[in-house]
C-alpha positions as CSV (number, residue, x, y, z in Angstrom):
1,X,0.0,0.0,0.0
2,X,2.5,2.8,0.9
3,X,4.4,1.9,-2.6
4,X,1.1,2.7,-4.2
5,X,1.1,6.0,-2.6
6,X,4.6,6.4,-3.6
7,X,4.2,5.9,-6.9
8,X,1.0,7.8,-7.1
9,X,2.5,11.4,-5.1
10,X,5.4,10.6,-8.0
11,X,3.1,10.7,-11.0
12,X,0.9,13.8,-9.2
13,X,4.5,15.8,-8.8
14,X,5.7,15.1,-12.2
15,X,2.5,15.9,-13.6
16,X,2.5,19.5,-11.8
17,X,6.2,20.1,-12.6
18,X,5.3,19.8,-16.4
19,X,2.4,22.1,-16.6
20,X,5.0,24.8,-15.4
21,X,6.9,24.5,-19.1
22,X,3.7,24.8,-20.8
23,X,3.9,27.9,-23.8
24,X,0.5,29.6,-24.5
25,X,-0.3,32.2,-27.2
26,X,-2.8,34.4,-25.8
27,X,-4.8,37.7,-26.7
28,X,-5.7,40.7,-24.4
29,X,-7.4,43.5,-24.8
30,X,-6.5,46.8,-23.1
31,X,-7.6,50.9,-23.3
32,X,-5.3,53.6,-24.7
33,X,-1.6,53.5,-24.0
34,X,-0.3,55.9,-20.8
35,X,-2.8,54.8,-18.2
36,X,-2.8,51.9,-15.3
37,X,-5.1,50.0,-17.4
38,X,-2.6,49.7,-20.4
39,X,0.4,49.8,-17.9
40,X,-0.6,46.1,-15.7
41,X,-1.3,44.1,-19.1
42,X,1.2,45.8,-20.9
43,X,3.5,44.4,-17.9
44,X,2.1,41.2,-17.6
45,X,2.5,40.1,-20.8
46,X,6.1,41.6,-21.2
47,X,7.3,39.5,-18.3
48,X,5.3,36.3,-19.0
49,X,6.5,36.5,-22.6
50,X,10.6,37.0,-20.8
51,X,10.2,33.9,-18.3
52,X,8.7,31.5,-21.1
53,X,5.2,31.7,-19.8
54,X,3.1,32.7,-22.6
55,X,2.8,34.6,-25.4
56,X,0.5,37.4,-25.2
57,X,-0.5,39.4,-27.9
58,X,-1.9,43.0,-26.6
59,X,-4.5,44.9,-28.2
60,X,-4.5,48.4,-27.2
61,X,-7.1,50.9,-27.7
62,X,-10.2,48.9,-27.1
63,X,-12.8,50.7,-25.9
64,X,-14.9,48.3,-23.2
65,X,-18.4,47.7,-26.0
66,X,-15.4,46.1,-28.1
67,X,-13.6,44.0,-25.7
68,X,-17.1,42.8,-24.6
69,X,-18.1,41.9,-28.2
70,X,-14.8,40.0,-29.4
């Protein structure tokens, strides 16, 4: 029984530690450049793009009837 365990807490660690690796493209949608809400996204995706993360592709400009839409 405990080398059930074993080999089960082994196959839920590797499982987490690959999910980590994973590279995403994703798309965001943000308002006009020079404010907070351009600022955090802008930022978010500029260090998830520099640590492997994901890709994020930002949209600026969108006005909140557009993001809502798309």
């Amino acid at each position: 029984m405990k080398l059930l365990s074993m080999i089960a807490a082994f196959a839920a660690f590797s499982t987490f530690g690959t999910s980590a690796y994973a590279q995403a493209n994703l798309s965001a949608e943000t308002a006009s450049p020079g404010g907070a809400t351009f600022l955090s996204p802008s930022h978010m995706a500029e260090i998830a793009g520099t640590q492997g993360i994901a890709n994020i592709q930002l949209a600026d400009g969108q006005t909140l009837t557009n993001s809502l839409q798309n």
